[in-house]
ZAMARGU-4260 file (C-alpha; in steps of 0.2 Angstrom, whole numbers, plus 5000, padded with zeros to 4 digits):
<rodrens>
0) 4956/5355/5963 | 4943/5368/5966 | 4941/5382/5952 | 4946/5395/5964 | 4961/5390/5968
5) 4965/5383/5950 | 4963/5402/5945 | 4972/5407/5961 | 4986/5397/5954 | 4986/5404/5936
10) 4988/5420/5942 | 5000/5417/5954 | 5009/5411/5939 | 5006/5426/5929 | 4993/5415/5915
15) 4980/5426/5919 | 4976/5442/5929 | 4963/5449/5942 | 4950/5453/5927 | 4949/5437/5920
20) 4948/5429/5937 | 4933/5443/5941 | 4924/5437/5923 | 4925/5418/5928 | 4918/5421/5946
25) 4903/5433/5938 | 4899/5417/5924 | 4898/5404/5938 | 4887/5416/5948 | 4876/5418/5934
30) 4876/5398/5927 | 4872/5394/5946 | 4859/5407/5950 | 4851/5413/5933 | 4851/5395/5924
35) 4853/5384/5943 | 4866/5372/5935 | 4875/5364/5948 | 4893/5374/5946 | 4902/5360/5957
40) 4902/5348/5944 | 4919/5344/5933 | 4910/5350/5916 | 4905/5366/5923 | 4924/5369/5929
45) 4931/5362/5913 | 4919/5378/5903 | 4926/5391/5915 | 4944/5387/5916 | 4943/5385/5893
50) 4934/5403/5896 | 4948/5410/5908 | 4964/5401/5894 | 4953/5409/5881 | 4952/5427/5888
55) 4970/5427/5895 | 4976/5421/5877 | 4966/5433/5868 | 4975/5448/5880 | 4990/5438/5876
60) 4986/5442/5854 | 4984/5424/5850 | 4968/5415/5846 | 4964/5395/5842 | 4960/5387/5828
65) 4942/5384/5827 | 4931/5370/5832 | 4932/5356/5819 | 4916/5357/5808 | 4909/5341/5808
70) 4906/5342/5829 | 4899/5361/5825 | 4886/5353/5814 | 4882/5339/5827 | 4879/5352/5839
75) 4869/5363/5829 | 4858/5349/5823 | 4854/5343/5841 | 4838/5348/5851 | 4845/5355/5864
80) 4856/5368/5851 | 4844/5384/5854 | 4848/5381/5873 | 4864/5381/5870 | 4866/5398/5860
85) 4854/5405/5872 | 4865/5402/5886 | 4880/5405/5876 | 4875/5422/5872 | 4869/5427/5889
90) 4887/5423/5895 | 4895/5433/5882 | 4886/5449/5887 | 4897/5447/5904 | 4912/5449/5896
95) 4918/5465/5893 | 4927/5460/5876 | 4923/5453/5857 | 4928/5435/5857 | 4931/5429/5842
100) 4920/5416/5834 | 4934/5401/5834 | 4935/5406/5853 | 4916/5404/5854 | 4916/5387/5846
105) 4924/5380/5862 | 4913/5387/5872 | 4898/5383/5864 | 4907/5366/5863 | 4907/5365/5881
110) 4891/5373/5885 | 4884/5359/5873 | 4892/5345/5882 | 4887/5353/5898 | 4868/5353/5895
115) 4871/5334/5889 | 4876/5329/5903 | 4862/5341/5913 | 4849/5331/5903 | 4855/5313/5908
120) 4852/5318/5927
</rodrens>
């Protein structure tokens, strides 16, 4: 299922709203224009649809528990980690709202596994 219409359907559902839908469609603008990272592929729409839950859930008052820390230090340790943050933070200056850092563990999760799989191509 395409990410549009995954959204489509949360909303339609009443998960998330038009603002979240508006901040997922300006991050896969940017990840495919700005950093040209192919934005049809399933760990791209597996990053934005953890990015719209987390944004609807935060509106919601709840927050998860953060990444285990064991994967945070793997990630951290890994060559391709200042990539990573730098991406990470250039996303978060799209959205109009402090996320809080056990939020930002998933992403930064994502965006990792992203760049891994970017690098085996």
């Amino acid at each position: 299922m395409s990410l549009l219409k995954q959204l489509t359907r949360w909303k339609i559902r009443g998960q998330i709203d038009q603002d979240v839908i508006d901040i997922i469609l300006t991050l896969q603008s940017r990840l495919e224009h700005h950093w040209r990272i192919d934005v049809s592929i399933p760990t791209v729409i597996t990053l934005l649809l953890h990015i719209a839950n987390s944004l609807a859930r935060l509106k919601r008052g709840s927050c998860v528990s953060p990444l285990h820390q064991s994967f945070y230090d793997e990630m951290q340790s890994a060559v391709i980690f200042p990539d990573v943050l730098e991406i990470h933070h250039d996303l978060l200056s799209f959205i109009p709202q402090e996320i809080p850092e056990a939020e930002q563990s998933y992403y930064l999760a994502n965006i990792y596994s992203l760049l891994l799989e970017q690098d085996k191509k």
